[in-house]
C-alpha positions as CSV (number, residue, x, y, z in Angstrom):
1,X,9.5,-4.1,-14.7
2,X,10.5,-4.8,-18.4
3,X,10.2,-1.6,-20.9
4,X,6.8,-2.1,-22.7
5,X,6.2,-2.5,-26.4
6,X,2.9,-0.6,-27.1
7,X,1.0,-1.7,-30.2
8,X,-2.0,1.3,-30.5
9,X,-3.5,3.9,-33.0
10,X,-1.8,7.2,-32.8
11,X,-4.7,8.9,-30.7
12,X,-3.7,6.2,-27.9
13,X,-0.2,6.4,-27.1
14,X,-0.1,9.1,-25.5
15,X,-1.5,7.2,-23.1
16,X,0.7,6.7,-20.4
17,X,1.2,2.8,-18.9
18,X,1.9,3.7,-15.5
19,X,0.7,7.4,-15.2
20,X,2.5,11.1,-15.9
21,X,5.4,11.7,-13.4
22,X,5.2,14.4,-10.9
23,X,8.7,16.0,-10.9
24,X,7.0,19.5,-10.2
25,X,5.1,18.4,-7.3
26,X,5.4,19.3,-3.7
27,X,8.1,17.3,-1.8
28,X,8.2,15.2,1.4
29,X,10.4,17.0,3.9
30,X,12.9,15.1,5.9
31,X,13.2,17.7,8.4
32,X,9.8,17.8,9.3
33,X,9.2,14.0,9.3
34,X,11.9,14.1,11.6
35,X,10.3,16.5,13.9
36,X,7.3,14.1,13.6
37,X,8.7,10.9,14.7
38,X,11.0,12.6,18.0
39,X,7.3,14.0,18.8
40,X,5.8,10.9,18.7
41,X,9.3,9.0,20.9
42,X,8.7,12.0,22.8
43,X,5.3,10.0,24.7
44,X,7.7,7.5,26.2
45,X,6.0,4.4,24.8
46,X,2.9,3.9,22.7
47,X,1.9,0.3,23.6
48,X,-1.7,-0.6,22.9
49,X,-2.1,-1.1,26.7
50,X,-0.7,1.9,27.8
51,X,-2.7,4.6,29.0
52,X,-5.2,6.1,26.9
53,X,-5.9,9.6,29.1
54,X,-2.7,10.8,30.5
55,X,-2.2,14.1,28.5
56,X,1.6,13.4,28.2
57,X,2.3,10.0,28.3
58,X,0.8,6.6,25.9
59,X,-0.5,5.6,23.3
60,X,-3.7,7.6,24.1
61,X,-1.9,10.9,23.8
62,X,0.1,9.9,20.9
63,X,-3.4,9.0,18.8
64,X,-4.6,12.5,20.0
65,X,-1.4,14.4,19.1
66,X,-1.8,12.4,15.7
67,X,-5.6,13.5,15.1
68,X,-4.3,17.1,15.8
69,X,-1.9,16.7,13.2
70,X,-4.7,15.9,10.6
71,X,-6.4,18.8,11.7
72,X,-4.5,21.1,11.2
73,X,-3.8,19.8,7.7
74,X,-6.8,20.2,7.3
75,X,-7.5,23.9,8.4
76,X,-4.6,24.6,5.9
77,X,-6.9,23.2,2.9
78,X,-9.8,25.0,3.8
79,X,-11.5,21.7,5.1
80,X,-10.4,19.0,2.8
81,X,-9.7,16.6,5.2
82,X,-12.9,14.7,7.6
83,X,-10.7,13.5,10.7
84,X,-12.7,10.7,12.4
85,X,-11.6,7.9,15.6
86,X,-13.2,4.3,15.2
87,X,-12.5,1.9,17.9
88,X,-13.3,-1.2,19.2
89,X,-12.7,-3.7,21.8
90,X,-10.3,-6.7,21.4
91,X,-9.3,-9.4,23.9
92,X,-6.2,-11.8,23.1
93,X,-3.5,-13.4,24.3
94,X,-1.7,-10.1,24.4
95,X,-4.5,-8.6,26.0
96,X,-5.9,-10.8,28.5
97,X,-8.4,-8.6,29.9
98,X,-8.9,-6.5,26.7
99,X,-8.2,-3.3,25.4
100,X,-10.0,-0.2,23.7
101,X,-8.4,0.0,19.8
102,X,-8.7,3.3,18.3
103,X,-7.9,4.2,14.6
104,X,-7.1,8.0,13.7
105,X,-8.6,8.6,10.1
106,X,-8.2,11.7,8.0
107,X,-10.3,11.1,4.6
108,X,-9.7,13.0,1.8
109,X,-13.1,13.1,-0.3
110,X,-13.4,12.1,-3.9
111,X,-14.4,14.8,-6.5
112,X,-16.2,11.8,-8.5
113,X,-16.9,8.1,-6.9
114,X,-15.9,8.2,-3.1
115,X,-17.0,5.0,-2.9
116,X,-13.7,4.5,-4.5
117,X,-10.8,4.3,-1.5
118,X,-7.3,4.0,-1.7
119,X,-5.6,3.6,2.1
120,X,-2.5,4.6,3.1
121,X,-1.3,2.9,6.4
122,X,1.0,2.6,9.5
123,X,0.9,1.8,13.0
124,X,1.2,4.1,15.7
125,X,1.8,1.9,18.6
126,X,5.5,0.5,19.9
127,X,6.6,-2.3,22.2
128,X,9.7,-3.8,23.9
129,X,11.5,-7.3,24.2
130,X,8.9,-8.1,26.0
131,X,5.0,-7.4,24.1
132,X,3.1,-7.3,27.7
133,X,5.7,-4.7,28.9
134,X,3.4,-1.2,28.8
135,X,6.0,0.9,31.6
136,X,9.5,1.1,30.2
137,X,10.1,3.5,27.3
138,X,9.1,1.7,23.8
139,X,10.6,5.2,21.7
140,X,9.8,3.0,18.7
141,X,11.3,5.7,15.9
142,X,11.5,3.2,13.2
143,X,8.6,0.6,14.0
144,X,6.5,2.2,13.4
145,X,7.2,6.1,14.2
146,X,8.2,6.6,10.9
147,X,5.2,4.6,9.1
148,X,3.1,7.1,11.0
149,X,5.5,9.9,9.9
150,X,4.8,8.9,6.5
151,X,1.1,8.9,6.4
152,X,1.1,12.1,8.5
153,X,3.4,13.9,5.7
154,X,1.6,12.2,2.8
155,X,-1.7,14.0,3.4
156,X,0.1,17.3,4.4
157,X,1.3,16.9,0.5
158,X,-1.8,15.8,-1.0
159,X,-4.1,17.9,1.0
160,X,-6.2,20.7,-1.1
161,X,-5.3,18.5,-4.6
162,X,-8.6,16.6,-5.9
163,X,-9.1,13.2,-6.7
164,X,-11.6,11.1,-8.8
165,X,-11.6,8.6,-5.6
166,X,-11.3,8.8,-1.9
167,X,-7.6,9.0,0.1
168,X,-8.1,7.1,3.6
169,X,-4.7,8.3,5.7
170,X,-5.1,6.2,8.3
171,X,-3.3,5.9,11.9
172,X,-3.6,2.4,13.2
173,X,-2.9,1.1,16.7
174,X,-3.1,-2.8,18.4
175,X,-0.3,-4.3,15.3
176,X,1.7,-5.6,18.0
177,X,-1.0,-7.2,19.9
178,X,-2.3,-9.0,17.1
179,X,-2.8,-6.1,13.7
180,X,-6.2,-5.2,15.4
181,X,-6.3,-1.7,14.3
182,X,-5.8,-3.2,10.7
183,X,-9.1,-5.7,11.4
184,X,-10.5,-3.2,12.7
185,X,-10.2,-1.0,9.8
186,X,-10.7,-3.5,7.1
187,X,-14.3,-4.4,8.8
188,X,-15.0,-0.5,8.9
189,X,-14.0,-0.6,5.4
190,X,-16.5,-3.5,3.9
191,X,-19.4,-1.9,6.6
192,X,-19.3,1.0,4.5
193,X,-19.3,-0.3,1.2
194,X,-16.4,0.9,0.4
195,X,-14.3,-0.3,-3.2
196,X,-11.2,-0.5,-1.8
197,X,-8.6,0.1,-5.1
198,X,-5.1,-0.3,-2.7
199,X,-4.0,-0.5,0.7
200,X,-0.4,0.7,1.1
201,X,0.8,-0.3,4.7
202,X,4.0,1.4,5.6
203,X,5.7,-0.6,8.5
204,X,9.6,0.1,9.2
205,X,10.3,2.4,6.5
206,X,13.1,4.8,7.8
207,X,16.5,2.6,8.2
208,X,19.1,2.0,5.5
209,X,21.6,0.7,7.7
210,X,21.5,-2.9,8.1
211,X,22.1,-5.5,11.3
212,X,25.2,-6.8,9.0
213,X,26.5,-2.9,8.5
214,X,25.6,-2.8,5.0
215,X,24.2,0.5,3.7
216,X,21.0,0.0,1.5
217,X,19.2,3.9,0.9
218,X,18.2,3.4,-2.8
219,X,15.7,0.1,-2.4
220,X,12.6,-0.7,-1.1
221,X,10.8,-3.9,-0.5
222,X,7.2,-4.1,-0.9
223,X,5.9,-7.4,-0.1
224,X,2.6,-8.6,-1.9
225,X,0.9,-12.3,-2.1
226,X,0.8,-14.6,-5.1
227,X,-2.6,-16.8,-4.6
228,X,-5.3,-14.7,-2.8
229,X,-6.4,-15.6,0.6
230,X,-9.5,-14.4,0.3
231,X,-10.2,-17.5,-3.0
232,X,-12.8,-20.2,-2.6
233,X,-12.4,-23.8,-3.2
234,X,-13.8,-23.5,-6.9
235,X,-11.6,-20.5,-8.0
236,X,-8.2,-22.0,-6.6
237,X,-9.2,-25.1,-8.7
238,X,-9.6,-22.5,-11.5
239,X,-6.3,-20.9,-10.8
240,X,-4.4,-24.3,-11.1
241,X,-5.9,-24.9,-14.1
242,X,-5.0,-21.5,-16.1
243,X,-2.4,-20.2,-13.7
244,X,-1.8,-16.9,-12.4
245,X,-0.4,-17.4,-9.2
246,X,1.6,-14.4,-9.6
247,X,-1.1,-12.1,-10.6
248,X,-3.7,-11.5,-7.9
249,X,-4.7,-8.4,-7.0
250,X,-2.3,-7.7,-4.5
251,X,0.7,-8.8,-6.7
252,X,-0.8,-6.6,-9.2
253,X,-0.8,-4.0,-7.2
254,X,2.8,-4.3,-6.4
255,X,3.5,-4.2,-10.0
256,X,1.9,-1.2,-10.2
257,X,4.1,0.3,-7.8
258,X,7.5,-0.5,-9.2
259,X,5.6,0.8,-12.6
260,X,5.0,3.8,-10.6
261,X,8.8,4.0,-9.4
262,X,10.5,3.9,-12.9
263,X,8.3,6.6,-13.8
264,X,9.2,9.0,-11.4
265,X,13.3,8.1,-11.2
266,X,13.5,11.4,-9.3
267,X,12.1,9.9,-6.3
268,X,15.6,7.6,-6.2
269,X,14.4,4.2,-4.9
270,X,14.0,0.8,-7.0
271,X,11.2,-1.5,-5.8
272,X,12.0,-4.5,-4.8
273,X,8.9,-6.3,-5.0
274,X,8.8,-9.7,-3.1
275,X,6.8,-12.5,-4.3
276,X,5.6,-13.3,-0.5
277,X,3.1,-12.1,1.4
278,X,5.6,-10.8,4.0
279,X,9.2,-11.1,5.9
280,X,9.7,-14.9,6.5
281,X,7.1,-16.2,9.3
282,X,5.6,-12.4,9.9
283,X,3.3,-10.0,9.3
284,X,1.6,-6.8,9.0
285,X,-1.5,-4.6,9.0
286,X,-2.2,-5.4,5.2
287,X,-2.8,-9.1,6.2
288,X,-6.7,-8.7,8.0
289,X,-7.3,-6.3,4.3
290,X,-6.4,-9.7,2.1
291,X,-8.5,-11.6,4.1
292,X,-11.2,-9.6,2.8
293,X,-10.3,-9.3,-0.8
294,X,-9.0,-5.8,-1.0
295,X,-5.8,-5.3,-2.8
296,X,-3.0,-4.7,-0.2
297,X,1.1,-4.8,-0.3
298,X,3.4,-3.7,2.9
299,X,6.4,-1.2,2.0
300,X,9.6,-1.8,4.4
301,X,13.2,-0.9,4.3
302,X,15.4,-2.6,1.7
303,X,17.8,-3.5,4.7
304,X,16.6,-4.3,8.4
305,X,18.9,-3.9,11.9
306,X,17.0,-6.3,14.1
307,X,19.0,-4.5,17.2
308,X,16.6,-1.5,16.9
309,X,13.1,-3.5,16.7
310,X,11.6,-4.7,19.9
311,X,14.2,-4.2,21.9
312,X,14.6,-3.3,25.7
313,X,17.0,0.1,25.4
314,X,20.3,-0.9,26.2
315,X,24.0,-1.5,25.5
316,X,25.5,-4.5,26.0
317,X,29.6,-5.5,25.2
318,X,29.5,-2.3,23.1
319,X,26.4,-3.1,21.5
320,X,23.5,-0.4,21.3
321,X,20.3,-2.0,21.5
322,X,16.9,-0.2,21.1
323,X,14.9,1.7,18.4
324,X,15.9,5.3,18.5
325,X,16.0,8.2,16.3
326,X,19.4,7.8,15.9
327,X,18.7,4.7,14.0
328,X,17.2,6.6,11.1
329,X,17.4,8.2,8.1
330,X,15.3,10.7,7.3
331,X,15.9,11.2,3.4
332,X,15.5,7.9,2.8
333,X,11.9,8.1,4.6
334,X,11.1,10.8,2.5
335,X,11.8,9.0,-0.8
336,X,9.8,5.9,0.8
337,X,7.0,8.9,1.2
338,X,7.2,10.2,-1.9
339,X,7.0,6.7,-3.5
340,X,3.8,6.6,-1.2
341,X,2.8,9.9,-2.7
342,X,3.4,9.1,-6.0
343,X,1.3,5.7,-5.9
344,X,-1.8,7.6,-4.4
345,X,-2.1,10.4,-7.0
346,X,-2.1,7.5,-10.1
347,X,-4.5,4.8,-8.0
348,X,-6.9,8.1,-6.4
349,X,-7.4,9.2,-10.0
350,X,-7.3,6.1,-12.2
351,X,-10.7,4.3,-12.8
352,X,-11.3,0.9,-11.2
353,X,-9.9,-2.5,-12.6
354,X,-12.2,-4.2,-14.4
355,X,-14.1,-6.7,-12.2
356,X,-13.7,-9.5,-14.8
357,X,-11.5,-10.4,-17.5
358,X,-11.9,-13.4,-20.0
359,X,-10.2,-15.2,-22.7
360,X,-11.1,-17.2,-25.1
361,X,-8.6,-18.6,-27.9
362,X,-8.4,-22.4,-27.2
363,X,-7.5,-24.8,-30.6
364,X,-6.6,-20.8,-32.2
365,X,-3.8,-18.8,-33.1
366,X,-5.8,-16.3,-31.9
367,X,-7.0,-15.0,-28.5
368,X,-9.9,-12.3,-28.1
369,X,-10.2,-10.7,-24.9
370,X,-13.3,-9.4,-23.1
371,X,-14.3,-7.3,-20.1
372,X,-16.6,-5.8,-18.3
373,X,-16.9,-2.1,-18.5
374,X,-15.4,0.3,-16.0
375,X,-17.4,3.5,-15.5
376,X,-14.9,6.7,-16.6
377,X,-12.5,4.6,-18.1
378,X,-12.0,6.3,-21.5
379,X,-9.6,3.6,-22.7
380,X,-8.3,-0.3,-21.9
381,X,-4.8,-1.1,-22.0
382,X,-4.8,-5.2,-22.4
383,X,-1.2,-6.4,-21.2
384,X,0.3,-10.0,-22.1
385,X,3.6,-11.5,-21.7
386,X,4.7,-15.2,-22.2
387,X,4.1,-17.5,-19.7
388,X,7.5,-18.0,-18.7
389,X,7.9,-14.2,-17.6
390,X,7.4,-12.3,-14.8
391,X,6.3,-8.5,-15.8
392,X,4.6,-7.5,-18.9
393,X,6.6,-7.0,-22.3
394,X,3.2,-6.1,-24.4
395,X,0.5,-3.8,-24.2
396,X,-2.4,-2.4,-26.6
397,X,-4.5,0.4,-25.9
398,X,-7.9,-0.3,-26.8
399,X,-10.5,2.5,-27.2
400,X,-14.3,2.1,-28.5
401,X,-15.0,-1.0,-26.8
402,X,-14.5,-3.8,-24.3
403,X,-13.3,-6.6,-26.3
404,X,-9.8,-7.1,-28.8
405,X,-8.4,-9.8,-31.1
406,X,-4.6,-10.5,-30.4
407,X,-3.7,-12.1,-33.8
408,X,-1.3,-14.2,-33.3
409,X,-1.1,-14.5,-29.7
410,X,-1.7,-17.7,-28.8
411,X,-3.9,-18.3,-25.2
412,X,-2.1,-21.5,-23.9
413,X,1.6,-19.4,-24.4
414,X,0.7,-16.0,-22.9
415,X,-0.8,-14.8,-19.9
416,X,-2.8,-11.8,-20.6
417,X,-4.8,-9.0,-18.7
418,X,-6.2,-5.4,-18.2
419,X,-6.4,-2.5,-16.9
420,X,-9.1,0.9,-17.3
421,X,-7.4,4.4,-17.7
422,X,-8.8,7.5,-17.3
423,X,-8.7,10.6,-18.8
424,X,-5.4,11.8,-17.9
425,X,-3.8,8.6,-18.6
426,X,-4.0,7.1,-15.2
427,X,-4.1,3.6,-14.7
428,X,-6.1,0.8,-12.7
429,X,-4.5,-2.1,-11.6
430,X,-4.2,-5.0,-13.9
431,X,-7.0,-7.6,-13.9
432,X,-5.8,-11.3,-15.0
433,X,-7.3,-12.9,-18.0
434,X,-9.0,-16.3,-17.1
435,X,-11.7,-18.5,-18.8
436,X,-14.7,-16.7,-20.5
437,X,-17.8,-18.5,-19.1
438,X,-19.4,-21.8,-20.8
439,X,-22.5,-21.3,-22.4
C-alpha cells in the first residue's frame, strides 16, 4: 500500500487512514495457541463424518471442547461472550447419506449497532488422502487446527473490550466436504439481518516452512476477488464500462488489511494480498459469504508444504508425510492472530461503508463526488488514484457533508472512492465511485 498524500483542514488530519495502532495491547500467545491446537490433534481425527457423541474421540468432541473454550472466555469477561451451536443437515458427494453440520459461535455484542458484524473464521474439522476416510488419525495441526487456534485466541484477547459493532468468532465444521459450515453460516447470517462489514477466514495459517525448504515467517497471503460474484447482469455491464475490477468489496477489504499491517509494523508480517479469489483451482469457507454479497478475504501462510495437508501419516524413502504439530510454528501463528486482532478492533469500531458512491465529472476538469450518509460517521475520507495504479496515492477528509469537488481531478483518469470514519478515527472499507444516476 503506497504512503498517502492527505489534502484536509487542520481539524481533519488527525484523522487516521487506516486506524490508531495498538502496540499497548494484549498479545496473542504462542504457547497457549500451541497448547490449543495439540488439544484439538489430541481427538484423533475431526472429520465431518466422524462421530459426533464419543466424549473423547471426533469431531463431535472437538466442537464441544471448542464451545468450552468460549465459555470460559466468557466467564472471564463477566458474560461478554453469547456461545451458541447452529446446525444443519447436508448430503453430497462426500456425504452420501448425509451428515449433521454444527457451527460453534461465540458473539461478542456491539455497544452501538449489533446489527453490524464482523466474522472471524476457521474450520475445525480435518481429513486424510483420502476425504471419505473418518477412522485413521486426521491430527490436522495446520489445516485447520491452527485457524481454530486463531479464532479461539482472538476472542480470549478481545473479550471484555467494547465495540460499536458485533464480533462473530466463529468455529466452522463440513470445509472439507464441501465449505458447509461456511453455507451454513452465511445463510444464518442473511436470516438474521445481519450487515455483515468483513469475514476473515483463517485456513492454514501456522507453517513458514515451505514443500521446497524455503523459510517464509514474515508474509502472509490473504486472497480476495476482483469482480463480485454476487453482480447481476446489469451491474457487470456497468463495471466494464467504468472499471473497477479491482475494487469490490472483498478486494477492498483486503486493502484494508495490508493498511491495517503497515500500521501496526510491530505485529512483523507484510500482507501479500492476491488479486484471486483463492490458491489456483481451490477454495475456502469465505467463498458461500461472496456468494451472498458480504465482504470476505481468506488469510493463509506466505509458504505452503503440501506433505503436511491431506495426507495419510507416514514416511516414505525418508520423507515425513502428514500434518503434525511438528509442522508448525507457533510465533508465526501468533502474528497471523494478531494481524486478525488488529483487523477486528478497526472494522468492529469503524462505521459502515457507504452503500453508494457516485461521480460525476464527464466533459470536466472537475469531478464532484457524492454519497449516501453513514450513521456515526463523523467524517468521509474520499480516496483516488490514477487509473493505471493499484493502491491509493490520494485522500481528502471531508467533514460537514456528503459531497466534494476534486479540482482538477479529472473522472475519466482517476478511479476514486470512500470510506466513513468514526470518531476515533477508525475506518470503513472503501466504496468505489461509479456513475451518479441519470435524471
Amino acid at each position: 500500500m503506497k504512503t498517502m498524500i492527505l489534502i484536509a483542514s487542520a481539524s481533519a488530519l488527525s484523522l487516521s487512514s487506516v486506524a490508531p495502532a495498538f502496540a499497548e495491547a494484549k498479545a496473542p500467545d504462542p504457547a497457549r495457541m500451541k497448547g490449543t491446537v495439540e488439544k484439538l490433534v489430541s481427538f484423533g481425527t475431526r472429520h465431518t463424518l466422524s462421530s459426533a457423541t464419543d466424549p473423547k474421540r471426533g469431531i463431535g468432541a472437538a466442537r464441544r471442547w471448542g464451545a468450552e473454550e468460549f465459555g470460559r472466555i466468557s466467564k472471564a469477561c463477566g458474560g461478554c461472550l453469547t456461545i451458541e451451536t447452529i446446525a444443519d443437515r447436508f448430503t453430497g458427494p462426500r456425504a452420501p447419506d448425509g451428515v449433521e453440520v454444527a457451527d460453534v459461535l461465540a458473539i461478542q455484542k456491539g455497544t452501538g449497532d449489533p446489527s453490524q458484524v464482523v466474522i472471524v473464521a476457521g474450520h475445525i474439522d480435518s481429513r486424510v488422502t483420502d476425504v471419505m476416510n473418518i477412522k485413521d488419525d486426521a491430527p490436522g495441526a495446520n489445516d485447520n487446527a491452527s485457524g481454530t487456534a486463531l479464532v479461539i485466541e482472538a476472542a480470549r484477547v478481545l473479550a471484555g473490550e467494547k465495540f460499536d459493532g458485533t464480533i462473530v468468532y466463529a468455529l466452522l465444521s463440513g470445509e472439507e466436504q464441501g465449505l458447509w459450515g461456511a453455507k451454513l453460516l452465511a445463510s444464518t447470517a442473511k436470516a438474521r439481518g445481519w450487515q455483515v462489514r468483513a469475514m476473515l477466514n483463517n485456513d492454514i495459517v501456522g507453517n513458514t516452512v515451505g514443500q521446497n525448504g524455503h523459510v517464509v515467517a514474515d508474509r502472509v497471503r490473504v486472497f480476495s476477488e476482483g469482480i463480485r460474484f454476487a453482480e447481476d447482469a446489469k451491474a457487470n455491464l456497468t463495471r466494464r464500462a467504468i472499471g473497477g475490477e479491482d475494487d469490490g468489496p472483498s478486494r477492498a477489504l483486503a486493502k484494508k488489511v495490508d493498511g491495517v499491517a503497515e500500521a501496526n509494523p510491530q505485529i512483523g508480517l507484510d500482507v501479500f494480498a492476491v488479486r484471486r479469489l483463492d490458491r489456483f483451482g481451490r477454495g475456502g469457507d469465505h467463498s458461500p459469504f461472496l456468494e451472498l454479497g458480504f465482504p470476505a478475504v481468506r488469510f493463509s501462510v506466505g509458504i505452503e508444504n503440501y506433505d503436511r495437508q491431506h495426507q495419510d501419516l507416514r514416511t516414505e524413502n525418508g520423507r515425513v508425510y502428514g500434518d503434525t504439530v511438528e509442522g508448525m510454528d507457533f510465533p508465526y501463528l501468533a502474528k497471523v492472530t494478531a494481524l486478525n486482532i488488529a483487523t477486528l478492533r478497526v472494522l468492529a469500531d469503524a462505521p459502515a461503508a457507504p452503500a453508494t458512491v457516485s461521480l460525476d465529472g464527464a466533459l470536466s476538469m472537475d469531478t464532484r463526488v457524492f454519497w449516501d450518509a453513514v450513521p456515526g460517521a463523523v467524517a468521509y475520507r474520499v480516496y483516488w488514484r490514477r487509473a493505471d495504479a493499484q493502491d491509493w496515492t490520494d485522500s481528502r477528509v471531508v467533514t460537514g457533508g456528503t459531497q466534494v469537488v476534486l479540482k482538477d481531478v479529472v473522472v475519466d483518469d482517476h478511479f476514486i472512492g470512500v470510506a466513513a470514519v468514526g470518531k476515533d478515527g477508525a475506518e470503513s472499507i472503501v466504496t468505489f465511485g461509479g456513475m451518479a444516476p441519470r435524471k
